[in-house]
N, C-alpha and C positions, 0 to 999 in steps of 0.2 A: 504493500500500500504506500510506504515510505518510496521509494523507488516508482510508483507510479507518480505519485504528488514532482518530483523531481522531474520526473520525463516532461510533465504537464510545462511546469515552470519555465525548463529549459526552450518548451516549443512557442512557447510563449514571449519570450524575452530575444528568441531569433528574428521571431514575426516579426516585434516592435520595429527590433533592429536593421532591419533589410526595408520596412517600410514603415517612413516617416509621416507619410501623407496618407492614411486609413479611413475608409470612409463605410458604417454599417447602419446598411441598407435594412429597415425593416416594415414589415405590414401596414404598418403605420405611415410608411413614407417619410416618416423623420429621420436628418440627416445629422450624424454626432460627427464634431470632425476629433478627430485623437491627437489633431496637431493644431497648436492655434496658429501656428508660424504659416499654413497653407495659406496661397492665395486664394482670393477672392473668386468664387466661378464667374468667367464673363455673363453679361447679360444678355437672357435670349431677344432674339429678333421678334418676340409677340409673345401676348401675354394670357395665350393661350395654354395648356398641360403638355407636356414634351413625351416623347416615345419612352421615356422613363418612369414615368407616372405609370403608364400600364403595364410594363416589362417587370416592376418594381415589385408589382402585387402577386404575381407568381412567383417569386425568388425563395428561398429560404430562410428562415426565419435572420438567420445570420451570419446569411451568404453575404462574404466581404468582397469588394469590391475597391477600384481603384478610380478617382476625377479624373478624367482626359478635359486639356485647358486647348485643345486645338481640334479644328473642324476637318479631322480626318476624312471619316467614313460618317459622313450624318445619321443614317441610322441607328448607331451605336455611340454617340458622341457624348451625349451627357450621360452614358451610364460606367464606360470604360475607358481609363487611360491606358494609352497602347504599351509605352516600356517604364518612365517611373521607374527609371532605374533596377525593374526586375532581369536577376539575371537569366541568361540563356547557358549551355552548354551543350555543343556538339561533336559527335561524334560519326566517322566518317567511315566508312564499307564500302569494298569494290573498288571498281576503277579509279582512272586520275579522272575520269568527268565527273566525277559524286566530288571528287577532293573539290574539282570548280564550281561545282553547286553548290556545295555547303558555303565558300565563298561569297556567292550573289546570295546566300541566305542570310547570311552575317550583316552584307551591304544592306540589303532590305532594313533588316529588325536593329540594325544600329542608328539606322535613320531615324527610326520610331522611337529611340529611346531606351533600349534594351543595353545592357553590359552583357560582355561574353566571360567566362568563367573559366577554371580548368579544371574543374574539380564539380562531380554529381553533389557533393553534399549542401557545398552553397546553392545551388540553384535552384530556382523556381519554373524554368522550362528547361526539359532535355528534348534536345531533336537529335532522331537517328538519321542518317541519310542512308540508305539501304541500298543495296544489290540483289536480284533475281536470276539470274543467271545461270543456280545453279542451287541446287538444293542443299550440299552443304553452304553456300554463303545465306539464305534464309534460315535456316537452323542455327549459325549465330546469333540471330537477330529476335529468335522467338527466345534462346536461353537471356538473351539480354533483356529482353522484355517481363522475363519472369524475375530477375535480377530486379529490375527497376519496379517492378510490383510490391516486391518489398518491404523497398525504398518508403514508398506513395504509404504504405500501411502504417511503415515506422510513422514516418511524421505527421499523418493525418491529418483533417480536416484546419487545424489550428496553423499548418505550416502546410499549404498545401502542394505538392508538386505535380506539373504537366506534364507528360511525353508525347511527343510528338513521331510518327515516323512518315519521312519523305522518302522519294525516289523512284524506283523501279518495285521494288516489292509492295507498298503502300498502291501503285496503279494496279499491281496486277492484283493485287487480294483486295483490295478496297474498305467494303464494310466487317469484312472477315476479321478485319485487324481489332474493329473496338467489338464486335460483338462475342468474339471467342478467346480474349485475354483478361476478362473478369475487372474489369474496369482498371486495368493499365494503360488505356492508349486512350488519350484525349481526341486527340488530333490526327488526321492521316490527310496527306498532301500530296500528290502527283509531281512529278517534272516539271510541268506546265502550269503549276498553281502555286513558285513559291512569293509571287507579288500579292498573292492572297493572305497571303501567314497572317499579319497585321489583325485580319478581322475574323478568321480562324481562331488565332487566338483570343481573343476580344471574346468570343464566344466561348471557349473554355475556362474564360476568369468566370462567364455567366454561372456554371454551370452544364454546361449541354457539352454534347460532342460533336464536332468538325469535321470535316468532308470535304477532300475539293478532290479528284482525279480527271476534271475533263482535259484531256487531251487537247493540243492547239496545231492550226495549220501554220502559224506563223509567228508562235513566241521564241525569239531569241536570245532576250534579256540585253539587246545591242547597247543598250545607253547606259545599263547598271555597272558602274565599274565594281568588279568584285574587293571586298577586302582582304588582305592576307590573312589567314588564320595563324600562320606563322609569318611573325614580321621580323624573322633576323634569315630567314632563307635570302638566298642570292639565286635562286628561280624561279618562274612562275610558269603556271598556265594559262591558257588563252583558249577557250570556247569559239571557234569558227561557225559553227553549226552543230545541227540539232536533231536527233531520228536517224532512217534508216528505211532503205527503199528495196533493199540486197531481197530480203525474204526468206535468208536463206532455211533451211527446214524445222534446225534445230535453236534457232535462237529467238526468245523472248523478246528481244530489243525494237521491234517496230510495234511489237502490241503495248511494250511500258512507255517508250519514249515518243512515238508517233512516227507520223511523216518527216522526211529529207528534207532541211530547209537552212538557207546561208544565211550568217551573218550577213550586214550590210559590209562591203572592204572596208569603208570610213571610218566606220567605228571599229574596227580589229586593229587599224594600222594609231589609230588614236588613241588606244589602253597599250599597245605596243610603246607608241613615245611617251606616255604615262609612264612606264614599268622602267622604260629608259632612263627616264628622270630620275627616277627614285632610286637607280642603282643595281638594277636586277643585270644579271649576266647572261641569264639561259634563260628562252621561254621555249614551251613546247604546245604547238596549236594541237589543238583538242578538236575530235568529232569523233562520232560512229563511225562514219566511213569518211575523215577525212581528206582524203583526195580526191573525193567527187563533189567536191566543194565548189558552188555555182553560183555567183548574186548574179541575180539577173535587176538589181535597183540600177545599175549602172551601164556606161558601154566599158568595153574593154581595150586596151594598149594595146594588147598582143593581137599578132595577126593568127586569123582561126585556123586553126588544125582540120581537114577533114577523118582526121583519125584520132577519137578523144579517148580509146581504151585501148590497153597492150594487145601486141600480136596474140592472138589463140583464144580471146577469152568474148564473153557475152555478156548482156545481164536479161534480167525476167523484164522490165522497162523497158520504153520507147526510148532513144539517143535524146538525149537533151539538150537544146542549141541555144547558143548565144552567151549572154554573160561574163563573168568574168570569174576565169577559171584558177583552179588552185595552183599552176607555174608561174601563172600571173599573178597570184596573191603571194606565192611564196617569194618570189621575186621582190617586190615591193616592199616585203614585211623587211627581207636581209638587209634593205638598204636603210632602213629606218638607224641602224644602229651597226656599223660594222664591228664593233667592240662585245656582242652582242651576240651569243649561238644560239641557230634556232633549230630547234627538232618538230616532228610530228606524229602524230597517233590519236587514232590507230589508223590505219590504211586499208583500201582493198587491191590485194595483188593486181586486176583488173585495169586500176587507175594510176597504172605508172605507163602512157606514153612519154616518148623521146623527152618530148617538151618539158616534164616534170624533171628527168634524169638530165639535160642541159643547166639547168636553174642550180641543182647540186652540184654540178659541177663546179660551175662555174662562179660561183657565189663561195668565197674560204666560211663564212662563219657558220653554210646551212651545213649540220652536221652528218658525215658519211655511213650513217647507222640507220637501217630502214630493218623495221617490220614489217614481215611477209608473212603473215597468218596464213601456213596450209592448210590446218586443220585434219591433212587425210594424207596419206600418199599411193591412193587405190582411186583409178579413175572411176569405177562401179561406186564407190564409197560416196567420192565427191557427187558424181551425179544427183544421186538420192540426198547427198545434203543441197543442195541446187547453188553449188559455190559458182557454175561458168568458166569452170575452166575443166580440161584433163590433167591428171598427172605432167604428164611431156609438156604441155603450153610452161607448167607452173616454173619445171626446169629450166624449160630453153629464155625465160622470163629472167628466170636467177642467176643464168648465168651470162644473160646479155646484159644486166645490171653490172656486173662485177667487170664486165668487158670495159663496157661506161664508165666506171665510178670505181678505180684501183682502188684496194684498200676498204673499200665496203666490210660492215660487218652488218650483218643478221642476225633478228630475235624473231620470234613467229611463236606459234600457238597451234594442239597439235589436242586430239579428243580419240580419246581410248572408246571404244567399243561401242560405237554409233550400231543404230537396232541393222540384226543381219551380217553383221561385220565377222567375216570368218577368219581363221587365224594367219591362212594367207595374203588377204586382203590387210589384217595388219602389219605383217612384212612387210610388204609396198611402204607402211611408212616407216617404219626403221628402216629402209635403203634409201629412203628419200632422204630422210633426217642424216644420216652418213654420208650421201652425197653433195648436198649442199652446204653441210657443216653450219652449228649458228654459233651465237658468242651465249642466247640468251636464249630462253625457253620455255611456254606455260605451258602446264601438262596437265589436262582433265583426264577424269572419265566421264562418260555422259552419263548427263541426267535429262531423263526428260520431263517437258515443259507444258503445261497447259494451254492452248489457243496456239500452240504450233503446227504448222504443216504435220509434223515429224507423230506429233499427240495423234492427229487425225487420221494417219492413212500408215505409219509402221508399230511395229511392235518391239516392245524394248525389251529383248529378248537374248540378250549378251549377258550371262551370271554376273552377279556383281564382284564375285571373286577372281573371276577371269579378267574385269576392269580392271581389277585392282594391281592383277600381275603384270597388267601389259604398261599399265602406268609406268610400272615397277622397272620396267623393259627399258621403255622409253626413258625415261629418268639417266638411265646407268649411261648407256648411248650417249646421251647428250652431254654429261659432265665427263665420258672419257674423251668424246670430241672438242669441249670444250676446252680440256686443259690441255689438250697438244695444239687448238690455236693459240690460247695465251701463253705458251711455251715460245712463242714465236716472236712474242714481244721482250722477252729478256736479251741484255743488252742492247736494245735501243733508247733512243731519247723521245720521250713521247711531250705534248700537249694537253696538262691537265685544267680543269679549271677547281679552287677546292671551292668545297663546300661547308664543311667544317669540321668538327672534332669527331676523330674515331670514335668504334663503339668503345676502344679498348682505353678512352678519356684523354687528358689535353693533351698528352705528349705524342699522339700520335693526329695525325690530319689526313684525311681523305676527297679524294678529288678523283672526275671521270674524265676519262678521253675522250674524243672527238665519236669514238666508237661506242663511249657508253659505255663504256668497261672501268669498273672502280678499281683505284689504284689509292694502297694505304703509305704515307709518306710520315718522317718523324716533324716535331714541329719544332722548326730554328727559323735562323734569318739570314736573307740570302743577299748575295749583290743585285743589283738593280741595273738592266742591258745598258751597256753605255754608260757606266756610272760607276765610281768608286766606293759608294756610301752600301750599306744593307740596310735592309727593311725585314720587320717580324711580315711572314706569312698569314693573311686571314682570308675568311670568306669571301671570293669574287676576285680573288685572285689568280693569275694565268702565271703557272709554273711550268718548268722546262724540267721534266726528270728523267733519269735515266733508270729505266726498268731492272731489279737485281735479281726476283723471283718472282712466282709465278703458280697458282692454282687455276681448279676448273671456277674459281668464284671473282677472285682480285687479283691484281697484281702490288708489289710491293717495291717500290721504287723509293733512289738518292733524289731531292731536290738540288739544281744545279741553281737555276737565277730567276727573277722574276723578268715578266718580257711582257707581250701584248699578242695579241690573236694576229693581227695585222703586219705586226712585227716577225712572229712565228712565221706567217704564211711568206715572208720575203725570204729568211732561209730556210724554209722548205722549198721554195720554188728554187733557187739557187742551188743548193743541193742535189735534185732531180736534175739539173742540167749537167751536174758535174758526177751524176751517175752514183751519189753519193746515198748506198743502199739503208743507212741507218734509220733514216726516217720514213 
C-alpha cells in the first residue's frame, strides 16, 4: 500500500513536471488553470459556444487536456495544444527511407511544438516507424509493442503515454494494429499521412484512436526539409521519390507505399545546398526504385535517350516519356557541391542505361558502389518473381558496368527459397553470387506477403528449414568472396571519408571508401596536403590511408595526411596516367 501511495506521488509530481500549462476539463465545462503564469486564451471571433463546449461534455470526467494558443487545425483548436513542449521519441525499422521518414516526422511535430527525447521513459509520445517486408521485421514490432504496453500500464492514466506506429506495417495492417494490441496503439499513420500527425495526435490527447492510411498519388513531402535525428553525423539522406511501379510478385512495397512518383528537381537540389551549408559530406538519394526517377514539373537539359532501360530487360509498365530523368538529376545534384559524395539507393538493375553509367563516370565525387539487387540467379525463378530481366541480361549488365566504371564495387540483395524454388534452381544463385563477386550482401528467406501477386497465385511451399540452410549457403559464399576482394585492397592507398569513432571507442576512427567498404583507422593527427602544420582527425574529414589488413567485413588501414576529394581525384588521375597501379 506504502509503495502504491509512492508510485501515485511519483506519477504525479512527473505530470506536474513535464507540464506546466494543465488544463481539466470537466462536465461542468469549468476550466481550472494549474498555472497562473499561463496566458490568456485569445479571444474568439463571436460570441457564440465553440466546438469545445460540445466535445467537452462527452470527455471524461478528468480527461486532461492541453490550450492550443494558435489557429492550427480549427476544429480542434480550442480544445488541444499541438506540442506544449510534450515530448516525442522515435524509433526507426527497416530501410534508410523509414531513417528519412522519421526525419520529415521530426520536421512536422517540431514545428508544432513537440521536443524529441532519447529515452521511452521521458516521453509522452512514442512513434514507431515500421517495416513490412518481411515477417521477421513485423514481429519486432509487435514484441515492441507488447514492450511498450507495459510501459502505458506502469504509468497510467495520471502520466499518460501515446504510441504511435507509422510506415509500411501500420498501411498494410491498418485497424489490426489498435484493435488486436489491447489498447497499446493510439495512433497508426501510413507513408502518406505523416502531415496529419499534428491532428492524429490532437485526437489521442482527446481520448479516441487515430487513423490515417490513405495512400496518395502525389505526396512527396518536397518542401519539408527533414530534420536530422542525429545532428553530429557528416551524412544524410535525401528522398527523391516515393512508391513503386516494379510489381514485382513478392514484394509489399506498392500496396504500403503507393504509386511511382518524383520529387520536384528544385526542391532535391535545394535541401542538397541546404545539407551543403551545414557541412554534411555524403548524401545518399533515396527511393524505391530510385533510378527510374522522372519529374515530369519541369523540361529537361539532357538530350533524350530513345533507350531509357538496360540492354535485356523490361518492365510490366508503358515507357515513360519526357521529364527529367535520374543522369540528369544525378548530374546536377554532383555539381551542387564537389567536396561532397553522393551515393544512391536502392536501384532497379533495369535503370542503369549508358547515360546513368556516363554521369558516374565522369563526375569524381558520385561514388563507384552500385547496388544491383538480383534477388535470384534462376531465370525460371526471376520470371515468377516478374523482376524483367533473365539470368544472362543480369550478367552481361554486371559486367558491362564494371567495363564502364573500373573499380566498381557491388552490394545486391538475394531471397532464399521463393515458392517452387528447387535446389537447383538455387544453385543458379550461388554461381551467380560467385561470378559477379559483391563487397556487400542482404540475404532473406522469403516470407510471404498478403495482397501480393506471389499471396494470390503461388504457394509457399519451400520448408522453412530448407530456407534456413540455403540462407546459411548463401551467407558462407558471400563472406568467402568477400574477403578475397578486400584482400585486394591491402597495400594500397585508399580515399576514406571518417565518420566517426569506432565501435571499439575514441582511439580508434572509422571511415568508408569510395566503394563503401569501412575501413577502421587509429585516431592521431596528420599533416595537412601542402602544408607543414597537422590537424587532429574528425568527422567529415577526407583521409589518405594506406590499407595494412583486411577481413570479409573492414579493412584496417595507417592514416597518411589529410587532402580533399578534388584534391585526391588530381593524383589519382595522374597516377592512372603514369600507370601507377596503387590506386
Amino acid at each position: 500500500m506504502i509503495l502504491k501511495k509512492i508510485n501515485v506521488a511519483h506519477r504525479y509530481c512527473r505530470l506536474i513536471s513535464k507540464h506546466k500549462s494543465i488544463v481539466l476539463l470537466h462536465t461542468t465545462n469549468n476550466v481550472k488553470y494549474c498555472n497562473a503564469t499561463i496566458k490568456k486564451k485569445n479571444e474568439y471571433k463571436f460570441n457564440g459556444p465553440s466546438l469545445k463546449d460540445f466535445i467537452a461534455k462527452d470527455l471524461p470526467q478528468e480527461q486532461i487536456e492541453l490550450v492550443n494558443n494558435e489557429d492550427k487545425i480549427p476544429y480542434v483548436d480550442d480544445m488541444v495544444d499541438f506540442g506544449q513542449n510534450r515530448k516525442v521519441y522515435i524509433e526507426v525499422y527497416g530501410c534508410q527511407m523509414n531513417v528519412n521518414d522519421a526525419e520529415i516526422v521530426w520536421s512536422i511535430l517540431q514545428n508544432e511544438g513537440y521536443i524529441k527525447t532519447n529515452s521511452v521513459n521521458e516521453a509522452d509520445v512514442v512513434l514507431l516507424v515500421t517495416c513490412a517486408i518481411r515477417d521477421g521485421a513485423e514481429n519486432k514490432i509487435w514484441t515492441r509493442i507488447k514492450q511498450l504496453r507495459s510501459v502505458k500500464r506502469w504509468r497510467g492514466k495520471l502520466d499518460p503515454l501515446k504510441v504511435g506506429i507509422l510506415g509500411c506495417m501500420a498501411e498494410r495492417l491498418k485497424e489490426k494494429l489498435v484493435n488486436d494490441t489491447r489498447g497499446a496503439v493510439d495512433l497508426v499513420a501510413g507513408p502518406d499521412s505523416y502531415r496529419d500527425l499534428p491532428r492524429l495526435l490532437a485526437k489521442t490527447e482527446a481520448g479516441q484512436k487515430a487513423i490515417n492510411v490513405l495512400l496518395s498519388f502525389d505526396e512527396t513531402y518536397a518542401e519539408i526539409k527533414p530534420v536530422k535525428l542525429n545532428e553530429d553525423n557528416v551524412t544524410a539522406f535525401v528522398s527523391i521519390m516515393r512508391g513503386c511501379d516494379n510489381m514485382c510478385t513478392y514484394c509489399i512495397v506498392p500496396f504500403t507505399r503507393g504509386r511511382e512518383r518524383s520529387r520536384p528537381v528544385e526542391s532535391i537540389l535545394d535541401e542538397i545546398k541546404y545539407l551543403s551549408e551545414k557541412g554534411f559530406k555524403e548524401v545518399t538519394l533515396l527511393g524505391q526504385n530510385v533510378n527510374s526517377y522522372r519529374d515530369l514539373s519541369t523540361s529537361s537539359y539532357f538530350i533524350p535517350s530513345n533507350n531509357t532501360l538496360a540492354s535485356g530487360f523490361k518492365t510490366v509498365y508503358k515507357e515513360k516519356k519526357g521529364g527529367v530523368r535520374f543522369a540528369e538529376l544525378l548530374s546536377r545534384v554532383s555539381d551542387i557541391d564537389p567536396e561532397m559524395r553522393i551515393r544512391f539507393t536502392s536501384p532497379h538493375p533495369k535503370d542503369f542505361p549508358d547515360e546513368v553509367l556516363d554521369v558516374i563516370l565522369e563526375k569524381p565525387n558520385v561514388c563507384k558502389n552500385l547496388h544491383l539487387p538480383a534477388q535470384c540467379g534462376n531465370t525460371e525463378v526471376l520470371e515468377k518473381m516478374r523482376r524483367g530481366y533473365t539470368r544472362e541480361s543480369y550478367l552481361t549488365l554486371a559486367q558491362h558496368i564494371r567495363d564502364r566504371l573500373p573499380g566498381v564495387t557491388y552490394s545486391s540483395d538475394f531471397i532464399a527459397g521463393f515458392c517452387g524454388e528447387t535446389d537447383d534452381q538455387f544453385e543458379d544463385t550461388i554461381s551467380l553470387m560467385e561470378t559477379v563477386k559483391y563487397h556487400n550482401a542482404f540475404l532473406f528467406a522469403y516470407s510471404m506477403r498478403e495482397k501480393t501477386t506471389a499471396y494470390r497465385r503461388y504457394k509457399d511451399d519451400v520448408p522453412n528449414e530448407i530456407k534456413v540452410e540455403r540462407v546459411k549457403k548463401m551467407f558462407s559464399v558471400f563472406r568467402r568472396d568477400a574477403e578475397i576482394l578486400n584482400r585486394q585492397f591491402v597495400d594500397t592507398e585508399q580515399l576514406i571519408l571518417i565518420e566517426g569513432e569506432s565501435r571499439r571507442g575514441p582511439t580508434q576512427l572509422c571511415g568508408r571508401t569510395d566503394g563503401n567498404i569501412k575501413v577502421i583507422i587509429p585516431n592521431t593527427n596528420l599533416p595537412i596536403e601542402e602544408s607543414s602544420f597537422n590537424q587532429d582527425i574528425k568527422p567529415g574529414d577526407y583521409i589518405i590511408v594506406k590499407i595494412i589488413e583486411s577481413n570479409s567485413q573492414v579493412l584496417k588501414g595507417m592514416p597518411l595526411r589529410h587532402t580533399s576529394l578534388q584534391e585526391y581525384e588530381k593524383i589519382r588521375q595522374n597516377s592512372l596516367k603514369n600507370k601507377n597501379v596503387s590506386f
